[in-house]
N, C-alpha and C positions, 0 to 999 in steps of 0.2 A: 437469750439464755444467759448472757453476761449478766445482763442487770439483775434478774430473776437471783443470780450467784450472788452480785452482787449484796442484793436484799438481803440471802438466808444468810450471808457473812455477818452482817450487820445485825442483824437477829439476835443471831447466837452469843454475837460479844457484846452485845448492849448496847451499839454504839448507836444503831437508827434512832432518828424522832421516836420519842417516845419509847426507851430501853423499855425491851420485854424482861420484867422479873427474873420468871423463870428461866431463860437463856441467860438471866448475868450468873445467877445462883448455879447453873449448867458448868456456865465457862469455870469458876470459882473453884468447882467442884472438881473439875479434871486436872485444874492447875496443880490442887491441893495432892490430889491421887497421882500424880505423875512426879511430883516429887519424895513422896512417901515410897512410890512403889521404887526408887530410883534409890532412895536411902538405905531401903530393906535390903535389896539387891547387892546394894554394895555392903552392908554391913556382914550379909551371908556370905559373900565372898573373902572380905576378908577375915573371919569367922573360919571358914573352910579351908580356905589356902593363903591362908598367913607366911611370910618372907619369902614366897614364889619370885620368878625372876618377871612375871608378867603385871604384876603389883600395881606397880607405877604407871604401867599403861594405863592399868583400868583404872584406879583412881585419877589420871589426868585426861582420859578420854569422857569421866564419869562428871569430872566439872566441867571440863570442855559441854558436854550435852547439856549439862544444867544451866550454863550461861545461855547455849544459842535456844532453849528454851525460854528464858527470859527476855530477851532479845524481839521475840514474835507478837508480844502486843504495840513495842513500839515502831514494826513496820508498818502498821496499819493493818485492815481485816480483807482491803480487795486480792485478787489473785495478780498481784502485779508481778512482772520479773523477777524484782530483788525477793520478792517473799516466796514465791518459787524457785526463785535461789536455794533462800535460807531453808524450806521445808527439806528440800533434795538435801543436803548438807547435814540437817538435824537426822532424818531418817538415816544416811550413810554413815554419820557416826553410832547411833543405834546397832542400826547392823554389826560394824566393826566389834561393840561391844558383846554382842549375843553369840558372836564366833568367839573371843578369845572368852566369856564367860556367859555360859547358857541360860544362868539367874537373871538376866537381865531382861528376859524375852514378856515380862509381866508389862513392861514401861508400854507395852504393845498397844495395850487400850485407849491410855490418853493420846497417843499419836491415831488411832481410830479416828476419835472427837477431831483430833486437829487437820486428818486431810479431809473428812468430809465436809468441813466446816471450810474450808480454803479452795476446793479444786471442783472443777465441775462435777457431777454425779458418775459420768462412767469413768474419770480419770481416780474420781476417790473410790471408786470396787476397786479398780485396779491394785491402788495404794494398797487396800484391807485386805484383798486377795496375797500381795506380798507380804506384808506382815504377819499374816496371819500363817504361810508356809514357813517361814523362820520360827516362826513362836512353838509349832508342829518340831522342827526340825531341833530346836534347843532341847525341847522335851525327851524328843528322844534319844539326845548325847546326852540327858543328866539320868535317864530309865535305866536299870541294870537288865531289864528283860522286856520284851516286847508287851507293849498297856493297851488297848484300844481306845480308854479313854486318852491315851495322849495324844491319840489322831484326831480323833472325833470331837472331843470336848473343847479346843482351842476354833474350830471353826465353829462351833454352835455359840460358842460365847460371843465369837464375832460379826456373827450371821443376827444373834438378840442384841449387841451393843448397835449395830449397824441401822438394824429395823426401827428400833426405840429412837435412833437418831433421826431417823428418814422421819419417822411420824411426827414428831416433833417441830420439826421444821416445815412440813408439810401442814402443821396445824398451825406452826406460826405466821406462815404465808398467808394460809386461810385467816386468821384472825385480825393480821393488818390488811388484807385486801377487806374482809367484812369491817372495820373501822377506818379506814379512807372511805367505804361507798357511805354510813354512816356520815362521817365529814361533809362528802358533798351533799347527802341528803338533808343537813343540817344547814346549811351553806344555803343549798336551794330554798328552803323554808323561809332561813334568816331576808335572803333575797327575797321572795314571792310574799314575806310579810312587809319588807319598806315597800314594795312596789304597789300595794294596797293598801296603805298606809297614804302614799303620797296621790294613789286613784284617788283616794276618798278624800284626800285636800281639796284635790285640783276638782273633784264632784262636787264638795261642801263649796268651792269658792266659785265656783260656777252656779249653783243651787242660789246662793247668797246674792250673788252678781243681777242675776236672773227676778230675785223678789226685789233689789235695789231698785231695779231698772219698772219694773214692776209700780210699785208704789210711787214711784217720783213721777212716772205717767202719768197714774190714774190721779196724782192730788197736784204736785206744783206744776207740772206741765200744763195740765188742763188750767190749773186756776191763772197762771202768766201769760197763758194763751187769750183767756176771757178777758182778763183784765188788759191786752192790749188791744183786744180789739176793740172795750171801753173805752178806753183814752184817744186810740184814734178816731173812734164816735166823736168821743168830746171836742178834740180838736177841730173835725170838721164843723161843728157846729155850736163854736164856744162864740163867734159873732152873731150870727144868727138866730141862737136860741141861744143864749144863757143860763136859762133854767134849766133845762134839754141837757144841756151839756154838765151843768154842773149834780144831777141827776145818774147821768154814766158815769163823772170821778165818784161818785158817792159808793156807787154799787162797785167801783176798782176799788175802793176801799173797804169795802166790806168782804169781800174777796181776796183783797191779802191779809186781812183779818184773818179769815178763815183757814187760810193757806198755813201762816204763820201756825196757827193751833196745830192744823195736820202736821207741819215740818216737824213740830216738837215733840208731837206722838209718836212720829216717825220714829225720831232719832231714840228717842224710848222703849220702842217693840211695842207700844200701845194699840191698843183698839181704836179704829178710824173715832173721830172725833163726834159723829152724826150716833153712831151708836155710844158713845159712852156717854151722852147725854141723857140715857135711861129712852123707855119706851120700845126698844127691841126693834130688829129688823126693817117690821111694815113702817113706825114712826120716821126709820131714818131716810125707807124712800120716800113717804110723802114728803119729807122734808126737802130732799134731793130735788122731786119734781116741781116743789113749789121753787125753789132756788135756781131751778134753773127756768123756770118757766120765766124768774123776777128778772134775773139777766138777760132775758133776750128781749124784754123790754116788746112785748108783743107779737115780734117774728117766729117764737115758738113757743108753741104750750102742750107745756108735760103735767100728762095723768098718771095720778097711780091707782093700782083697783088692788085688790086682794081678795082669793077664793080659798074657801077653806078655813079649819080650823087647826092649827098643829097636835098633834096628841101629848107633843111633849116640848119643852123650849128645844129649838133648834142650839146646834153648838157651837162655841163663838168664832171658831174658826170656820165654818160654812157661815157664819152671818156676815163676817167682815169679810169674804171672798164673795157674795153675792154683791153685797154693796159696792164692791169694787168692780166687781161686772156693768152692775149698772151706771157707775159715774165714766166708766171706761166707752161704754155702749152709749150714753147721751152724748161724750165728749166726740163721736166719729159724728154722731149724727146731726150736731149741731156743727161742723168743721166742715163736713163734707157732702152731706144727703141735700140738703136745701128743701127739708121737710118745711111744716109748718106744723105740724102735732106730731106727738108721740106718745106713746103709752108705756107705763110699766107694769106689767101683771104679774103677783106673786100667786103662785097656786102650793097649796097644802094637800098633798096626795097621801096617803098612808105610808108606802116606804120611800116615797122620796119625795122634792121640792122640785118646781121648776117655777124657772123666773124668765118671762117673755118680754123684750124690748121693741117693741112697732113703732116706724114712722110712717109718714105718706111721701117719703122724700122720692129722688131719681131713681132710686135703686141700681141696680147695675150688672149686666151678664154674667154668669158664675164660670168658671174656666172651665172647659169641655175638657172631659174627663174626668175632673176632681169629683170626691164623692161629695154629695150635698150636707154632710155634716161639716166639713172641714172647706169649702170653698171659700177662697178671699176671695175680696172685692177688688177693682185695679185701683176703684177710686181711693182705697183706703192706701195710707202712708202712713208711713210709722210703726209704731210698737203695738197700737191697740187691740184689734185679732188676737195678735199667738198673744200677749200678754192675757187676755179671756180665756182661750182657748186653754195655756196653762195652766192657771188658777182650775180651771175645769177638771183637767186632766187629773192634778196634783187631788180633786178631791171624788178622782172615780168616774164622775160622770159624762156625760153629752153634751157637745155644740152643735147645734142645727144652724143652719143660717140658711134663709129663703128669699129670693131678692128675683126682679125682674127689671127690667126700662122703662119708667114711667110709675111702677106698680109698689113702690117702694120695697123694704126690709123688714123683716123680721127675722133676730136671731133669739135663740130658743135653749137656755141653759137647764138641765135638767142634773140635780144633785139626788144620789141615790142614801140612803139614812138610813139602809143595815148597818150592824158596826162593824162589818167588815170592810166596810169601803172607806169610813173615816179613821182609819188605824195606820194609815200610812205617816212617816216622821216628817216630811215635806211640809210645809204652815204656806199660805201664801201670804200673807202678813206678815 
């Protein structure tokens, strides 16, 4: 209840966050009328009873009010002691004066505004209930005959000055409680926009992190990988075979050749290097499978076959995420299957592509339980799976992966080519 007091005090005299207009132009207003109706009073009196011997009371009780009226904005607006002092003090000289002169009892109104505005709700009826039997009571020592509006008409002025007050403040409550819940709903917004704001950072730098890690697998990783196990070829057999050996530097060198091109692309956002040599997709896997068939130097040999005819060029971001499928898929199977062939099949279906990888290698148990799209291998290490499996994902479609002991691998990527599946902002490139 205090604070609530509190608030409507503050209100009224302006002084809360954010002064309400119309409570200053309020307060303004009563000042203005309390001292008019204070000058009027005294001028009718002494007007009427000019060299009375009670003169000088009223004119020093009359400045006496109009100082401790002055005085009440600089005690502050809460209901403290001293300003409940001062209201008791202001009203009691009021009184004083509407006993020794009855014109005075008009001053009634602005002290209305001022106890309701200072004192809690039932302690200001109280206040309005007393002044308002005095203002009754003046009326009827200045009546030469009994008036019923002098009974009636002081409480109905004060019962509408009272009401118009209450609503008032009652709407000013309401309007600063509906502009704080605003505030925080604005606050909450400003909130729940940085905090999605930095989602979508910490999304974009994970998304970015995720193609980083992505790309440097499927291109330097594999190609530093081949190329060491060329040199340690060579080395084992730089006595022994000369040729032999200088045969595996040659192909590390064409290899970081190649590597070098991709880093450069890389760092560019370019198109894998196999494709931007013209000839499209199916050229870049034959090229793929001849390259890598040359590197294994007979221990493996990769086919490519192609079925189908596309209706329309495929798009470059499904072409450079296959091709990365497929360099990511040789790089497991030559690392870890201990194939001797593999294949790569590109199939052109009406509304989607699938790209088939087979080897004859070990193959390997699929984990009991996982479903047969998404089962990894134990023998596999590293990033190459989910790095597929995402690329995949990112463009809609399916990973199969089929695997036994003995019976080799097949994993089986299927890209779908309505354009609702390629519309998503994610590139895996």
């Amino acid at each position: 209840m205090e604070r609530r007091t509190g608030v409507r005090e503050a209100e009224a005299d302006g002084t809360a966050t954010g002064p309400d207009p119309d409570a200053r132009w309020l307060a303004l207003l009563m000042h203005a009328a309390f001292f008019l109706l204070l000058g009027a009073s005294l001028t009718r009196f002494l007007m009427r009873h000019p060299g009375e011997a009670r003169t000088p009371w009223i004119i020093a009780l009359s400045i006496t009010l109009a100082v401790l009226y002055l005085l009440g904005p600089v005690l502050g607006s809460r209901p403290t002691p001293r300003r409940l002092t001062w209201l008791g003090v202001l009203v009691a000289v009021w009184m004083v004066l509407v006993v020794l002169a009855p014109s005075f009892a008009w001053c009634a109104v602005p002290l209305f505004y001022t106890g309701l505005r200072i004192l809690p709700p039932r302690a200001a009826l109280a206040l309005v209930a007393l002044l308002t039997a005095f203002v009754v009571a003046a009326q009827l020592r200045l009546a030469t005959g009994f008036d019923p509006n002098l009974v009636l008409a002081p409480p109905a002025v004060a019962a509408v000055a009272t009401a118009v007050f209450v609503h008032m403040q009652r709407q000013a409550v309401r309007q600063r409680e509906l502009a704080a819940r605003q505030r925080e709903l604005i606050d909450d917004l400003l909130r729940t926009r940085r905090e999605l704001a930095a989602t979508e950072r910490r999304e974009g730098t994970l998304a970015e992190r995720q193609r980083l890690s992505m790309e440097i697998h499927d291109t330097l990783a594999q190609g530093l990988s081949s190329q060491q196990m060329l040199l340690q070829a060579a080395d084992r057999t730089w006595d022994a075979d000369p040729d032999a050996a200088r045969r595996h530097v040659r192909t590390a060198t064409g290899i970081a050749e190649r590597n070098l091109a991709e880093a450069r692309r890389f760092v560019h956002d370019l198109a894998p290097a196999d494709l931007a040599e013209g000839g499209g997709l199916e050229a870049a896997l034959h090229a793929l499978a001849a390259r890598e068939s040359a590197q294994a130097q007979g221990a493996l040999t990769v086919r490519c076959h192609v079925e189908g005819t596309p209706h329309a060029p495929l798009p470059d971001r499904v072409q450079s995420a296959l091709l990365r499928i497929a360099q990511g898929a040789l790089a497991n199977v030559r690392e870890h299957a201990g194939a001797t062939a593999a294949g790569l099949t590109l199939t052109h279906l009406d509304d989607r592509v699938v790209l088939d990888i087979g080897d004859n290698g070990r193959g390997f148990t699929p984990e009991p339980g996982a479903p047969r799209a998404t089962r990894a291998t134990g023998a596999v290490r590293g990033h190459g799976l989910p790095a597929i499996r995402a690329r995949v994902h990112q463009l809609g479609g399916t990973l199969t992966i089929e695997s036994a002991p003995g019976e080799g691998t097949v994993l089986s990527a299927e890209i779908p080519l309505a354009p609702t599946a390629l519309t998503t902002p994610e590139d895996p490139t």
